[in-house]
C-alpha positions in Angstrom: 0.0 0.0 0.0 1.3 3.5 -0.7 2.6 5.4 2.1 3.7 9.0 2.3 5.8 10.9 4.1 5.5 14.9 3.8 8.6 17.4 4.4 11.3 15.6 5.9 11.7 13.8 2.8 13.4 11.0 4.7 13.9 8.7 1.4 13.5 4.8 2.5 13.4 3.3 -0.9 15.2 5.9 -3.4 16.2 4.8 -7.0 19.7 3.1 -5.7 17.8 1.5 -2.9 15.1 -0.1 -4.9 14.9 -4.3 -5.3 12.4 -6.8 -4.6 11.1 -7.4 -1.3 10.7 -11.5 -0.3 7.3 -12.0 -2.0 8.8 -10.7 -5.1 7.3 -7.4 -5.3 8.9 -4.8 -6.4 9.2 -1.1 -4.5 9.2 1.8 -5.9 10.0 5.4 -5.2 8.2 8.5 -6.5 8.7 12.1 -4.9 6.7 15.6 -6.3 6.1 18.8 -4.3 2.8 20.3 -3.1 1.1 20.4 -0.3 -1.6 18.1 1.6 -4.3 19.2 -0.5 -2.1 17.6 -3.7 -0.9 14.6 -1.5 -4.1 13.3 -1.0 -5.4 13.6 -4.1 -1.9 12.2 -5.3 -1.9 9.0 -3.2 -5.4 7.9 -4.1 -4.0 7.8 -7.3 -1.6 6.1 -6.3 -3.9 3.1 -4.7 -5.7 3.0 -7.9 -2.5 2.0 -9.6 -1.3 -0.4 -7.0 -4.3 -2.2 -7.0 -4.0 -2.6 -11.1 -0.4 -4.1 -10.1 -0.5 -5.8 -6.9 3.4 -7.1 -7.9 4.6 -3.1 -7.5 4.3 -1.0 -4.4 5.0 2.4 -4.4 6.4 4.7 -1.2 6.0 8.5 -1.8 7.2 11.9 -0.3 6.5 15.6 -0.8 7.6 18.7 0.4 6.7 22.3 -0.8 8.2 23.6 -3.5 11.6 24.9 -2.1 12.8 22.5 0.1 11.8 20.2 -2.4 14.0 21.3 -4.8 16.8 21.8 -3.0 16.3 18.4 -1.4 15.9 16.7 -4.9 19.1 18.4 -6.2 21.7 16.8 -3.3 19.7 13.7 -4.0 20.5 13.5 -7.8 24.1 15.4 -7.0 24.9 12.0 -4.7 23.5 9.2 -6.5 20.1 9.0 -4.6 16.8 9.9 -6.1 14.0 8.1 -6.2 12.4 5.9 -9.4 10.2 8.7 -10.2 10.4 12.0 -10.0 8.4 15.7 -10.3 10.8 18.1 -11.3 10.1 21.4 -12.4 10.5 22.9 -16.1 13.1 25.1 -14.6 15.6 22.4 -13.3 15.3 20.2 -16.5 17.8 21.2 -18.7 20.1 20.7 -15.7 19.5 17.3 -14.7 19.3 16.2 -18.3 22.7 17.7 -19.0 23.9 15.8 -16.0 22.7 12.6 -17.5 20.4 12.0 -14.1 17.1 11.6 -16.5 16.4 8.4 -18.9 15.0 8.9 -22.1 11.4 8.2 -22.0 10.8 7.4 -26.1 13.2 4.2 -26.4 15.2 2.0 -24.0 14.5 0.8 -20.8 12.6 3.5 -19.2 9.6 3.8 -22.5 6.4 5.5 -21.5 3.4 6.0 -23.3 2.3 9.4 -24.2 1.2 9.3 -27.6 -1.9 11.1 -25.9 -0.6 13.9 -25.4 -0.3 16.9 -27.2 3.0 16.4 -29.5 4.1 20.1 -29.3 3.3 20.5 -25.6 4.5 17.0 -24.9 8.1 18.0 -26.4 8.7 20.8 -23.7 9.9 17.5 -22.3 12.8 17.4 -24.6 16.3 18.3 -24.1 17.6 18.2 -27.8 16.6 14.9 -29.4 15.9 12.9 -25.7 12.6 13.0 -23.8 13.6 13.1 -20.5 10.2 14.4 -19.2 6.5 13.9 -19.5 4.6 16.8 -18.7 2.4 16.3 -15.7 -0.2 18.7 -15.7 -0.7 21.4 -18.0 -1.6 25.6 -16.7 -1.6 28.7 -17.0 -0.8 32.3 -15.6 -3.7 33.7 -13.6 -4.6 36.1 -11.0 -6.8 33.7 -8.1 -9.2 36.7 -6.7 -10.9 36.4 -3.5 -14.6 37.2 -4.4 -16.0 37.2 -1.1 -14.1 39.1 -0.1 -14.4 41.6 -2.4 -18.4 41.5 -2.2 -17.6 42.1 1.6 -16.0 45.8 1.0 -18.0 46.8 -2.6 -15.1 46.7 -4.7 -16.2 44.6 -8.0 -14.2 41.9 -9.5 -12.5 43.1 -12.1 -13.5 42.3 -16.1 -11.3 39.5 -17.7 -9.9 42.5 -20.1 -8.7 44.5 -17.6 -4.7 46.1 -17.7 -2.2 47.5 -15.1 -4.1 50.6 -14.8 -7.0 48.8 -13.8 -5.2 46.6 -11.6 -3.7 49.5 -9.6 -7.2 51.5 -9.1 -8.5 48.2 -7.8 -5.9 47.4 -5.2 -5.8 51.1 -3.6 -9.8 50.5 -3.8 -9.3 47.7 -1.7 -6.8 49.2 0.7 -8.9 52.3 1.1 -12.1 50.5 1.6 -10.8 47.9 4.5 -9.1 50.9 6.0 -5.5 50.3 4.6 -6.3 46.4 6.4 -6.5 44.9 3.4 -4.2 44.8 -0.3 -5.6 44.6 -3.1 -2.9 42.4 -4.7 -0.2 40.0 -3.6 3.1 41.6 -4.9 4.5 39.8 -7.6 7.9 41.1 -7.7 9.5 38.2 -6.5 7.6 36.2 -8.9 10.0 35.0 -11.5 7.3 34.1 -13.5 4.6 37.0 -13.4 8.1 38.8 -14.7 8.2 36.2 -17.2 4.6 37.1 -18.5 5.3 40.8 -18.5 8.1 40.7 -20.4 6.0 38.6 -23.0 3.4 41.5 -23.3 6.6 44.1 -23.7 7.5 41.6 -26.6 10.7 40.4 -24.9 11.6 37.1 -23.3 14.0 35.9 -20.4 16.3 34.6 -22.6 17.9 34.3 -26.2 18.0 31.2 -28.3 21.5 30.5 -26.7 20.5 30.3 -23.3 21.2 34.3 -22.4 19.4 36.8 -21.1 17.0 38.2 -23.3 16.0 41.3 -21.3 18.4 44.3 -20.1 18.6 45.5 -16.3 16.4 48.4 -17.7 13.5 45.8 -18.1 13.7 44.4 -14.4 13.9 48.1 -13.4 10.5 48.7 -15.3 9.2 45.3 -13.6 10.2 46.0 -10.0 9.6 50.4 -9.9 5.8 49.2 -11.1 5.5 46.5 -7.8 7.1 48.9 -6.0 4.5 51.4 -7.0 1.9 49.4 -6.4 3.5 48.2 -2.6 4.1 51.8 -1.5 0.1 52.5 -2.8 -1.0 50.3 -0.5 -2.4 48.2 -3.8 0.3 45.2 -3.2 1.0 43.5 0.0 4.0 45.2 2.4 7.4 43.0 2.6 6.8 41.1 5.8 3.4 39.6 3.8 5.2 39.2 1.0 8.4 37.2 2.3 5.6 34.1 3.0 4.8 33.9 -0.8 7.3 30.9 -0.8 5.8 29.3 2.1 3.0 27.4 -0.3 -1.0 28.5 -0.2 -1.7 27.6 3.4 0.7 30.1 4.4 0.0 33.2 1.7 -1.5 36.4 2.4 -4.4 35.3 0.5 -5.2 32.5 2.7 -4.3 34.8 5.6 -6.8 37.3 4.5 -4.6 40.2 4.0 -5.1 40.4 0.4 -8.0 39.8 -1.8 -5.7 38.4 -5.3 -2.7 37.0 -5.8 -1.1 36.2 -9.1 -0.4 32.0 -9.3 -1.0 29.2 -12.0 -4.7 28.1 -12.7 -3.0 24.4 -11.0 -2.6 25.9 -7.9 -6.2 27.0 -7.5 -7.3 23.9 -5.8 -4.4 24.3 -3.1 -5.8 27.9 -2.6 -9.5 26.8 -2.3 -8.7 24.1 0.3 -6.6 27.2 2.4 -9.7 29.7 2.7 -13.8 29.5 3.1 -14.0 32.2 1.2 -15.2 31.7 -2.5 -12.4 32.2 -5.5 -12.4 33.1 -9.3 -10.0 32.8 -11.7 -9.0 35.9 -13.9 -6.6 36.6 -16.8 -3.6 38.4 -16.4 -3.7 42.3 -16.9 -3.0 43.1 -20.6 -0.9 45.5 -22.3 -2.2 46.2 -26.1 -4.1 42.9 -25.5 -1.7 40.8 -25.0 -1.8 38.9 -21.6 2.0 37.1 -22.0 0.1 33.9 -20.6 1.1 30.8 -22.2 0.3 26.7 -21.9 3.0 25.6 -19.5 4.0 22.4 -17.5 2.7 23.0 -14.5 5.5 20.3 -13.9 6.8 16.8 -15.2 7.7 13.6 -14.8 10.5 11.9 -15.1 12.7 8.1 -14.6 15.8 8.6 -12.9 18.9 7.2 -14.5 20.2 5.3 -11.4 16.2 3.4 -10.9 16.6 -0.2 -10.6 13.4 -0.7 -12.1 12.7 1.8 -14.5 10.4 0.0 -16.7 7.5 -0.5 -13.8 8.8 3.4 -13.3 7.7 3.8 -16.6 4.9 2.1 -16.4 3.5 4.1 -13.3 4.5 7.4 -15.3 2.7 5.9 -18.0 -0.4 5.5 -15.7 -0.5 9.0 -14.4 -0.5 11.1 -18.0 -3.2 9.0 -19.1 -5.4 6.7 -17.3 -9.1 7.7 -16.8 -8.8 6.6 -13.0 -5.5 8.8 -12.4 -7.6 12.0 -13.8 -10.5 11.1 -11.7 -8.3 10.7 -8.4 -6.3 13.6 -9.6 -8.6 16.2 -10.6 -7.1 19.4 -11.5 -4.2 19.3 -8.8 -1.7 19.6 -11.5 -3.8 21.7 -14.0 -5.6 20.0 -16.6 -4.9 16.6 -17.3 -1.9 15.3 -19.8 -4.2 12.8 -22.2 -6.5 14.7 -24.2 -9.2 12.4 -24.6 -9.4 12.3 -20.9 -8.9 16.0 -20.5 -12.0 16.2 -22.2 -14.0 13.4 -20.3 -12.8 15.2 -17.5 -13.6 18.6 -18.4 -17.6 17.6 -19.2 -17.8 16.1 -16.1 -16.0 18.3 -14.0 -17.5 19.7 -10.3 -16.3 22.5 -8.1 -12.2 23.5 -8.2 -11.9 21.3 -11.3 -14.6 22.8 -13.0 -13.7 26.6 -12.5 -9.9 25.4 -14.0 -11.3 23.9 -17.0 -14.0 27.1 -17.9 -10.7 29.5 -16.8 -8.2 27.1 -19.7 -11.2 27.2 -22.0 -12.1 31.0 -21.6 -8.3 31.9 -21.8 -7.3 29.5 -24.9 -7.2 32.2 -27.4 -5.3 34.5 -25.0 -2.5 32.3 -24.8 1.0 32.4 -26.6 3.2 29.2 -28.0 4.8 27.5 -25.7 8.4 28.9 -25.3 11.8 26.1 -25.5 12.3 24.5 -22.1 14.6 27.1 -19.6 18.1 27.2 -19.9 20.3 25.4 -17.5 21.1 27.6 -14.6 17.0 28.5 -14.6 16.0 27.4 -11.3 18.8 29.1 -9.2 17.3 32.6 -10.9 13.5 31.5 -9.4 15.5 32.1 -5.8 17.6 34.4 -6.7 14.7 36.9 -7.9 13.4 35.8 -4.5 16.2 37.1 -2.6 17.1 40.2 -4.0 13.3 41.7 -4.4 13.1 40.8 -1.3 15.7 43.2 0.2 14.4 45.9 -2.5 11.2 45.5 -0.9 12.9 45.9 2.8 14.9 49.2 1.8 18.0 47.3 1.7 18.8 48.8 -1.4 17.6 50.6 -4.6 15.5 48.9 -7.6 18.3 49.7 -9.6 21.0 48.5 -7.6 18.7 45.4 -6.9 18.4 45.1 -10.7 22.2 45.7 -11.0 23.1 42.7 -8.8 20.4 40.7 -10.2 22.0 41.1 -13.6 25.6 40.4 -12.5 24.8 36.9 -10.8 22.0 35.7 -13.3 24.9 35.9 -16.0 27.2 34.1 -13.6 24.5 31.6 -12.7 23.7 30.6 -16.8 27.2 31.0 -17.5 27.8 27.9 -15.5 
């Protein structure tokens, strides 16, 4: 039976541990990050599989998102990581480079996911090798806090709204509560809300060749606009701010102190299980119409090179892109499901948080640009990094532009790597 074991990540059976117990089953290991809201929806899953194959059992382990990560990396650094593995779009290019990832179209480790999407199934490619399924797909969106809202007589705003809009509602929201209340999250330390406005400016974060495609000028523009919108009152003040990374539970939107925070459309479920309040999904602000959302990963899947067993890996990876019973148990805890046949059994079906992700996807479809190449190597240490240095701009410990400065000067260092 599947058991799981949440933050410690504590690995018992990791990929160079893995054999066959004495009645000839064989254990696997499978690791993601998320929360409790995705772990149980992830485990009866899970059950649903083992039951199908009563010869494999299958111990599993989350964490949130950071120490997850960072967890994951020693763990494929020292020869350790489990069968199968979440990893994030951001880290892919890395492990793949480091030859910790098993292709996933021939050899040993062959999954199944002719289902899927060929173009938004090869943002699991690094050059010619699938080393990663994607395990979810979403998209940019702003999660609002309608009850909230209703509560003070501020509207929701219209699906076509822009930055302008977005700054008149948040000081609407701060004036109305009394200056209790933000209107917005602040998404300076988002690496990907910068991502998406870059997109509407008609840049990108990098070149072709794996370099930054924006100047510190850019990241000035980003971060003097949050700031603007934190010294307003509009976005949230540092200290509400700083728990961003701490995972939905832990956000000022769960906490109440702001009534929209921008997040992925697979998130929305997390953030529904954290509050009583009711939540709707919007489109990003637009600039000449364009909303710099796009059909991303929300993350993937993939067999590490040192598994014992990677073909029942394989097979399990196999089962959770696209088996009816892994959507049902899944819902939309990962965005919309990878098989689209199933997405769409899914979406016709769908009730409550899975329903209002599958109306946002299908509302926002023709808002959405291609898919951009998987990240560079080097692309998860600049998720932190952005992190980190916002995060003192937002203290006072130094300037936007001296923040942008530094930024600049160890991102190049970081990619150059």
């Amino acid at each position: 039976m599947a058991t799981a074991v949440a933050a410690s990540l504590t690995l018992t059976a990791c990929g160079g541990d893995s054999g066959e117990s004495s009645d000839g089953k064989v254990h696997l290991s499978f690791s993601w990050w998320g929360d409790s809201s995705r772990a149980k929806s992830t485990e009866a899953a899970i059950k649903v599989f083992e039951k199908a194959n009563p010869k494999i059992e299958v111990s599993t382990q989350y964490a949130q998102f950071g120490p997850y990560n960072q967890k994951l990396a020693t763990q494929m650094a020292g020869g350790g990581a489990p069968d199968l593995i979440q990893i994030d779009w951001g880290n892919q290019s890395q492990y793949a480079r480091s030859n910790t990832l098993l292709d996933l179209a021939s050899g040993p480790a062959k999954a199944d996911f002719s289902g899927l999407d060929p173009k938004f199934a090869s943002s699991g490619k690094d050059g010619d090798k699938q080393v990663a399924v994607p395990f979810g797909q979403t998209a940019q969106s702003f999660v609002v806090d309608e009850t909230k809202l209703k509560s003070l007589g501020v509207p929701v705003p219209k699906p076509d709204w822009t930055w302008d809009d977005l700054a008149d509602f948040g000081k609407a929201v701060h004036d109305r509560s009394g200056g209790k209340l933000s209107g917005i999250s602040d998404p300076g330390t988002t690496w990907a809300a910068f991502q998406s406005w870059l997109y509407q400016q008609g840049k990108d974060l990098y070149t072709k060749d794996g370099k930054l495609g924006f100047t510190q000028a850019d990241l000035e523009g980003f971060w003097n606009l949050c700031t603007s919108l934190r010294k307003s009152g509009a976005a949230t003040p540092a200290n509400q701010t700083a728990t961003l990374a701490n995972g939905p539970a832990e956000d000022p939107l769960a906490k109440g102190t702001t009534t929209a925070e921008w997040d992925y459309d697979s998130i929305y479920a997390s953030h529904s299980a954290a509050t009583k309040d009711k939540l709707v999904l919007l489109p990003l602000p637009a600039v000449g119409g364009k909303t710099g959302m796009y059909a991303k990963p929300s993350m993937l899947l993939s067999v590490y090179a040192g598994s014992k067993h990677p073909a029942e890996a394989a097979k399990l990876l196999s089962f959770l892109v696209n088996d009816p019973s892994a959507a049902k148990a899944l819902g939309t805890s990962r965005g919309l499901f990878p098989n689209l046949k199933v997405r769409g059994d899914q979406a016709s079906s769908a009730t409550g948080p899975d329903k209002v992700v599958s109306d946002f996807e299908a509302a926002s479809a023709a808002k959405l640009s291609p898919t951009p190449s998987a990240p560079p190597k080097g692309d998860g240490q600049l998720i932190t990094l952005m992190q980190r240095i916002y995060g003192g701009v937002s203290f006072g410990q130094q300037s936007v532009s001296a923040g942008a400065k530094d930024f600049m000067a160890q991102a190049r260092q970081a990619l150059s790597k």
